[in-house]
N, C-alpha and C positions, 0 to 999 in steps of 0.2 A: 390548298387545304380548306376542306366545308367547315362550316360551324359546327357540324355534328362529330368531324374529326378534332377538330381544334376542343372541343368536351370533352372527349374522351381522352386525350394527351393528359387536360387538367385532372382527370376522372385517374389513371393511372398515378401521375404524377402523387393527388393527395395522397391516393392507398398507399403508394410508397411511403410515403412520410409518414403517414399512422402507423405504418409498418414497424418502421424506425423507431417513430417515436415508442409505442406499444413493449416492441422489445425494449429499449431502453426501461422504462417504469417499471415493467414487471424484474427484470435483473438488480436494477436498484431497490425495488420492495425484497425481493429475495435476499439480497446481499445483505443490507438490515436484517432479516429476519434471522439470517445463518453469520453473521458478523461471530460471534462467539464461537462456533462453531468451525469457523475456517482458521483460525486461530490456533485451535487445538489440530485440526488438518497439517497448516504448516509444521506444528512442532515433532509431528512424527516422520518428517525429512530430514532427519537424521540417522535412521532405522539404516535404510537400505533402499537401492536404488528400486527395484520392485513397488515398495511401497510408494515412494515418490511418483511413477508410474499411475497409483489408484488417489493420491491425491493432485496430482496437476488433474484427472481426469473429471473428478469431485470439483474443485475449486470453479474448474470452466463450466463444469454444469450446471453451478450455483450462480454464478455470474452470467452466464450463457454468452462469454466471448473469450475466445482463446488468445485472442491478439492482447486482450486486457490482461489475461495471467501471464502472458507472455513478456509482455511490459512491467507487469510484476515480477519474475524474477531473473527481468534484466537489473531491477531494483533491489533486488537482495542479492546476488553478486556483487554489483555496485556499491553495495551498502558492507559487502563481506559476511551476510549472513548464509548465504549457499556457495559450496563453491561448483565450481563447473560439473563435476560428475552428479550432483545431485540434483544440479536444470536441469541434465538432457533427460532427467526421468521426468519430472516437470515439465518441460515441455511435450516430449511423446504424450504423457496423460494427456495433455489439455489436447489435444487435436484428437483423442477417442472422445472428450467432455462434450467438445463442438457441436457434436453428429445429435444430438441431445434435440437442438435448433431444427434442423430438419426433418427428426420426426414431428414434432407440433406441427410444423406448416404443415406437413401430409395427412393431419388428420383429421382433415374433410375427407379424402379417398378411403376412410375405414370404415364410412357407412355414413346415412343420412341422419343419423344423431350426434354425427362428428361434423355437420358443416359447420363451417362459424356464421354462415345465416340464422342457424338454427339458435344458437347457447351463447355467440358474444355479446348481442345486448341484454341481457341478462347479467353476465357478467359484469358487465362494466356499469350498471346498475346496484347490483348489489355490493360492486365496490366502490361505488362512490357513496352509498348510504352507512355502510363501515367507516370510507374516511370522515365522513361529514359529523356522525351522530354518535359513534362509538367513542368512548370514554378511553381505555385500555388501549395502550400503544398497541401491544401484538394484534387486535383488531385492526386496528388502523391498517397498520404493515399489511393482512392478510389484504383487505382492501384494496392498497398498492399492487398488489400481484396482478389483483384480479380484474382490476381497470386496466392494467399493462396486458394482460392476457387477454381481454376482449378488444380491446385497440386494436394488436397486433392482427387480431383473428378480421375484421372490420377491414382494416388495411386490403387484406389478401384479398377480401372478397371485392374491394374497388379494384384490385390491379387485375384479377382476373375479370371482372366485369366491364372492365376498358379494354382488356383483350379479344374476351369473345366473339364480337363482331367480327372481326379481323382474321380470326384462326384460319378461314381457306385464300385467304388472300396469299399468291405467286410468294411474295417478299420472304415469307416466313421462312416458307419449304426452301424456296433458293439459297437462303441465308444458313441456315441449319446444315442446308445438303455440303457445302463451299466450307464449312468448319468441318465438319466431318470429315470429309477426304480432303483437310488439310491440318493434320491433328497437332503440330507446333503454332499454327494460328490461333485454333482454337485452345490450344494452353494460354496462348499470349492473351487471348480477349480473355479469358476466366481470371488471369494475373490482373489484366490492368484493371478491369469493373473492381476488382475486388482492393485492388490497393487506393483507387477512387475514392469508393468508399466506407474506408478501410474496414473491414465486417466479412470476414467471408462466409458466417452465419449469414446475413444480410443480402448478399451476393447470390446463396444459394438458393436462399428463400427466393428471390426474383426469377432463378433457373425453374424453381420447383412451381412458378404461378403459371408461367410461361405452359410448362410440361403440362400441366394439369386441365388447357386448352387446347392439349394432341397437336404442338405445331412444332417440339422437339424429338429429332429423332436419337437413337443408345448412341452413335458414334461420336456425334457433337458434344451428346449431354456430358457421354465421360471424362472428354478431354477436357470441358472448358471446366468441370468439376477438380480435376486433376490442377488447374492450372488455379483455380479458386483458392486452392492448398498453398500454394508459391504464394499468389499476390498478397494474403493474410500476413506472410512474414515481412513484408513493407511497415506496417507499424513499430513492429520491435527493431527493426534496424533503421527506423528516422528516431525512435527511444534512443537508443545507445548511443546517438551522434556525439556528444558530450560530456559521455560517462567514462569510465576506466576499461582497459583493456581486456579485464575478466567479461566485463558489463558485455560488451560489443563483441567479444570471442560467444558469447550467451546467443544473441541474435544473431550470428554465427551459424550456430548448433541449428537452431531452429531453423534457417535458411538450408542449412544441408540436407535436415534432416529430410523436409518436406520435397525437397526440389530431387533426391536421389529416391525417394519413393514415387514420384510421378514420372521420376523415368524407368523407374522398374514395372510400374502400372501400365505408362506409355507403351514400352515396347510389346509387354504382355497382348493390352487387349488390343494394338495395331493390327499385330500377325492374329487373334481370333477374330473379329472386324472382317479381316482380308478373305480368310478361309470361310465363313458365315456372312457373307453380304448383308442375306435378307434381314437378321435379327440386326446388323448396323445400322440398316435402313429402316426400319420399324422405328413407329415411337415408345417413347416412354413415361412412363408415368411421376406423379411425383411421390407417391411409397417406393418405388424400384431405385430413385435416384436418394433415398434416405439408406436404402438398403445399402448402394454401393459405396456412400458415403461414408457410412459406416464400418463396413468389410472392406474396404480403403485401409481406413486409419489402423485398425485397428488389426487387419497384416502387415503394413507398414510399419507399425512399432512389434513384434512380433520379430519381422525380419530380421530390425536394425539396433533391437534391444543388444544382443549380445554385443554387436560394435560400436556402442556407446564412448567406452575410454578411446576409441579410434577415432569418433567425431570430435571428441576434446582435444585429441592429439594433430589434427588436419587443421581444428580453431586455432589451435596456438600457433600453426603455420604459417595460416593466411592471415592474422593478426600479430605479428611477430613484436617482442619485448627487445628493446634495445638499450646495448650499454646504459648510455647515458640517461635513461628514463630507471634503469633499476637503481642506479646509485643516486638519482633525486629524492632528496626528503618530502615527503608530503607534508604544506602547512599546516597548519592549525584549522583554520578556514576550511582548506581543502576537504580535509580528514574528518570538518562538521557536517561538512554539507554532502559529502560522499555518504556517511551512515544518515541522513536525513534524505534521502533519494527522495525527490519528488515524483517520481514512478509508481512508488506506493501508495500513492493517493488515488489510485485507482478502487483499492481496496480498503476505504477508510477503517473499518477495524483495526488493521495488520498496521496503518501507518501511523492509529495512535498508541498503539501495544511499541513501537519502535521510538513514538517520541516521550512515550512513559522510560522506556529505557534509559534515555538522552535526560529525560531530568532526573534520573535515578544517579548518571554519570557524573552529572554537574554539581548533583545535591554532595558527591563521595568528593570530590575534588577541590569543594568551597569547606566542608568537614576538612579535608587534610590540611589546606590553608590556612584555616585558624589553627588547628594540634602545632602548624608549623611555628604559628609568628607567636603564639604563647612561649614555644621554645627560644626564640629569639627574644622576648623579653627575660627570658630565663639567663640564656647564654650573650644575651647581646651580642649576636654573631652575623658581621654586615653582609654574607653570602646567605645566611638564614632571610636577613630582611630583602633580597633582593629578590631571593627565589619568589616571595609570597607578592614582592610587588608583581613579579613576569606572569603566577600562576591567578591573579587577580585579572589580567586582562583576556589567561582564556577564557574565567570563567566570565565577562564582559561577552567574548565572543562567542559564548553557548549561550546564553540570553538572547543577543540579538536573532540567531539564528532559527533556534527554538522558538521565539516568539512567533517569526516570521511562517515558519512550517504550521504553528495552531493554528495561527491563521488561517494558512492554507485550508487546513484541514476542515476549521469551523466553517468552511465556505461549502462542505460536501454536504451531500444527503446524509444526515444522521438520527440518531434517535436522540431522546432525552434523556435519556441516562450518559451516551457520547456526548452529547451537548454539553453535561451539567461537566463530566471528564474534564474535558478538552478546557472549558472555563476556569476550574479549579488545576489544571497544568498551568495553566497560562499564569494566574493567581502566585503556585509554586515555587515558579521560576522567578518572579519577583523579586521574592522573598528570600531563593538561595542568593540572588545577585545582592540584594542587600546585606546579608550574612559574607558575604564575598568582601562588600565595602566595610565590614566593619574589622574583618580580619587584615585588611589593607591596611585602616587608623591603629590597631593595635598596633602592626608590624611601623608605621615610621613614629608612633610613640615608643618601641625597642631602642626605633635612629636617636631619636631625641633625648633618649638616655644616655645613650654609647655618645656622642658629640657632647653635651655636658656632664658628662662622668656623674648622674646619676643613681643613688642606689637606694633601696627599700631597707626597712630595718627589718630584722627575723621576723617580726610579728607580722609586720607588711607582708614578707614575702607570704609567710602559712598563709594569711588570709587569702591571700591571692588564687596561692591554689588551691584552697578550699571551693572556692565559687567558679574556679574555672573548671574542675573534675565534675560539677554540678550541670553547670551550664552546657560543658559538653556533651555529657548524658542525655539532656533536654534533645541535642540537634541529632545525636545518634538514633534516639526510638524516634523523630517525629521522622527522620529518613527510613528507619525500619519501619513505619507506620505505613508510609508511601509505598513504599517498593509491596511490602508484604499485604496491605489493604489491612492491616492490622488493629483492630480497636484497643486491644492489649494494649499497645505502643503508643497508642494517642494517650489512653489512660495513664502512661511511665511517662509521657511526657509532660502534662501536664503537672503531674506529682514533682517533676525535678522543676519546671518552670515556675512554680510556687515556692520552691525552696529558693532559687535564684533571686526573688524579689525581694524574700524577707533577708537573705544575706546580705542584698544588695545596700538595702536600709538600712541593719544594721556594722554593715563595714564601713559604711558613710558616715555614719556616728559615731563609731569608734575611732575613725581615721584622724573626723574633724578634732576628736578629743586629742588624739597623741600629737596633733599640731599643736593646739592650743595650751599642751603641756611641754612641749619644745623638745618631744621624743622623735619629732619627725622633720625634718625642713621642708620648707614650702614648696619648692621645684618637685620633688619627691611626692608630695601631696596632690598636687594635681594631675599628675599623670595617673597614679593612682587610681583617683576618683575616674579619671578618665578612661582606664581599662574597663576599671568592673560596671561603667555604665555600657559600654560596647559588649561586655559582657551580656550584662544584662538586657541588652536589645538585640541580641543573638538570640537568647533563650525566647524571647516573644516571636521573632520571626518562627522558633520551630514551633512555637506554639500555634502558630497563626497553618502550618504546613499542617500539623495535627488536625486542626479541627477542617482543614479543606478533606482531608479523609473519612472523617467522622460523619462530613456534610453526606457522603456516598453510601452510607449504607442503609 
């Protein structure tokens, strides 16, 4: 190999990686940009499977990788947010979404104002003076696009410019011709490049630079396009290795679906191929191979729409549910981290709308814990006090794991406003777990009555629940404040967490008084004191959950 060979491998090699990277930046500027947007996309997959169809197809276009939606909702199954008939419309969209990718790269062949010699530095120019100078996030973002869209464009133009040379060189034409009239080969070479590196957007771009130097000719290009289709669902099925049974029945679907549509493609254009030589053996272009990319997909779901509940019913075949797997309990742990699927993290909008969920969960469940172990101080009832210690250590273990997931999360491309989110979740969750440990202290101050026989005198007890129907109030709106983004709520809480204070001060004074008057014995007195200060630092945690809402708007 010459030095001027050994240049041009590196000359290809970078375009690729601009390539890569380019797409990468511009999908992530996009994703930010449309985060809110895909949000309200998933929610109308509950509609009907059709619809699900128009948004997998949206979602992929937005992101511009199918294998990434696809890994998403291996993660909403996983999570029990879809269940299987509602993929396989999701998945069908996202492989019409895909085809999205291969019109851009083709469109240098739509004229010479479409070359990306012509408009990408430029682009990636005036996106970097957006990122750099611009004030206003959605600037910035647009900026993001547009650096990512002139990269990518730059990319092409090194991979086809380390081609060029090379286009009449023997190797090409013999290579092409050997795929071609060996059309299970050339599916296998489209499957493996493309599960390499896992992209079959990526995969095809490379078909489509290659085309665009006349050194592919229709037979090869279809097949190893066909097979491009298969090796994409390598992603979602190394996803599900892990997950739940629904999850992996999901990459499943997506593996049938693409692998029985390449063999109805396959056989199709084999026998037109056989009977048309010449048009086999002609090149093609890379618009024509966007064209069939497209008219692929998008008869392919067309076909296999109607036998949807039949791919679900073949997935639960080949992934079979067994005895002893249905009658296992799911743990606590299990059952966290299944609806926290790290999968979703592809889509960081969608994964913190899932772990706002999870602290909405924790926030309702550290709430019942307290209503519980006040009634245990009521009933002094040692099955009451137990419950609150058991349901004290889920809420421990929706802390840890939530915490763990924001993390995650806070590590993604986000915006500022997800940033400030994901901070004030984290903040939240704190704060429920401290609400968690206080309702733990009231429940074995309950024990500590019931074991010393204990009791409050009438006036005790009213007091009591005076400031706890208060306090509770406090923890109710600052949770309805979270869940609903509610300023209302912030405003109710803070109104009851002011009354909690001055209760607090004055129950304290008065309590000290009916001691001091020998209306109360002393054992009685300090627990006392000692609820309604747990009380009382209940009520400040919701206050503290309030105003991380207020911080939002």
């Amino acid at each position: 190999m010459s030095i001027q060979d050994l240049g041009m491998l590196f000359e290809f090699i970078g375009g690729l990686g601009m390539f890569l990277y380019g797409m990468n930046i511009m999908a992530d500027g996009l994703q930010k940009s449309a985060g809110g947007k895909m949000k309200k996309l998933m929610e109308f997959l509950t509609k009907n499977r059709l619809i699900a169809v128009l948004v997998g197809a949206g979602i992929t276009a937005i992101i511009q990788s199918s294998s990434a939606t696809t890994v998403m909702v291996v993660g909403f199954v996983n999570a029990g947010m879809l269940n299987l008939t509602q993929a396989v419309g999701v998945i069908m969209g996202a492989n019409i979404g895909t085809t999205i990718t291969a019109w851009i790269v083709s469109m240098s062949e739509w004229g010479s104002i479409f070359k990306p010699e012509f408009f990408a530095p430029v682009l990636v120019g005036i996106g970097a003076f957006c990122i750099l100078f611009a004030k206003a996030e959605k600037k910035k973002k647009v900026g993001e696009i547009l650096v990512g869209f002139g990269i990518l464009f730059i990319g092409l133009t090194f991979m086809s410019g380390a081609i060029t040379p090379y286009r009449d060189a023997p190797i090409f034409a013999q290579a092409f011709t050997v795929l071609g009239k060996n059309p299970i080969l050339a599916i296998l070479t489209g499957a493996v490049v493309t599960a390499i590196i896992q992209s079959s957007s990526a995969s095809v771009g490379i078909l489509q630079t290659l085309a665009m130097n006349g050194v592919v000719n229709w037979q090869s290009a279809i097949f190893i396009t066909l097979g491009q289709n298969i090796g994409t669902c390598v992603t979602a099925l190394i996803s599900s290795a892990g997950a739940g049974k629904n999850a992996k029945r999901a990459s499943v679907i997506h593996l049938l679906f693409n692998t029985l549509g390449a063999i109805i493609f396959g056989i199709a254009m084999y026998i037109i191929f056989k009977v048309n030589t010449a048009w086999a053996a002609s090149t093609i272009n890379s618009v024509e191979i966007s064209i069939f990319h497209t008219v692929f997909n998008v008869t392919n779901t067309i076909i296999l729409f109607p036998f949807a509940n039949a791919l679900v019913k073949l997935s639960q075949k080949i992934i079979k549910e067994t005895v002893e797997e249905e009658k296992t309990e799911e743990s606590i742990t299990d059952e966290i981290k299944r609806r926290l699927d790290r999968r979703l993290l592809a889509s960081p909008a969608l994964a913190i709308e899932t772990a706002v969920k999870e602290v909405n969960h924790m926030g309702q469940v550290a709430l019942s814990n307290t209503q519980l172990a006040l009634l245990a101080v009521e009933n002094l009832d040692k099955k009451q006090i137990k419950e609150v210690h058991r349901t004290e250590s889920v809420v421990n273990e929706l802390e840890k794991e939530l915490t763990a997931y924001l993390a995650e999360i806070n590590n993604q491309s986000l915006t500022e406003e997800q940033h400030l989110l994901v901070k004030n979740l984290l903040y939240t969750i704190s704060d429920i777990e401290r609400v968690g440990d206080h309702a733990d202290n009231i429940a074995e101050l309950a024990e500590e009555m019931k074991n010393n026989k204990v009791q409050f005198s009438e006036k005790g007890t009213k007091d009591l629940e005076s400031i706890s129907k208060v306090a509770m109030k406090a923890l109710v709106n600052a949770l309805e404040a979270r869940e609903k983004n509610s300023l209302a709520a912030v405003k109710e809480t803070e109104k009851y967490e002011d009354k909690v204070d001055a209760l607090e001060e004055e129950l304290r004074e008065k309590h000290i008084q009916r001691l001091s008057k020998g209306k109360c014995v002393p054992e009685s007195g300090v627990v006392f004191l000692d609820i309604i200060s747990n009380l009382e630092r209940i009520s400040d945690h919701a206050s503290n959950i309030a105003g991380y809402v207020a911080s939002e708007q």
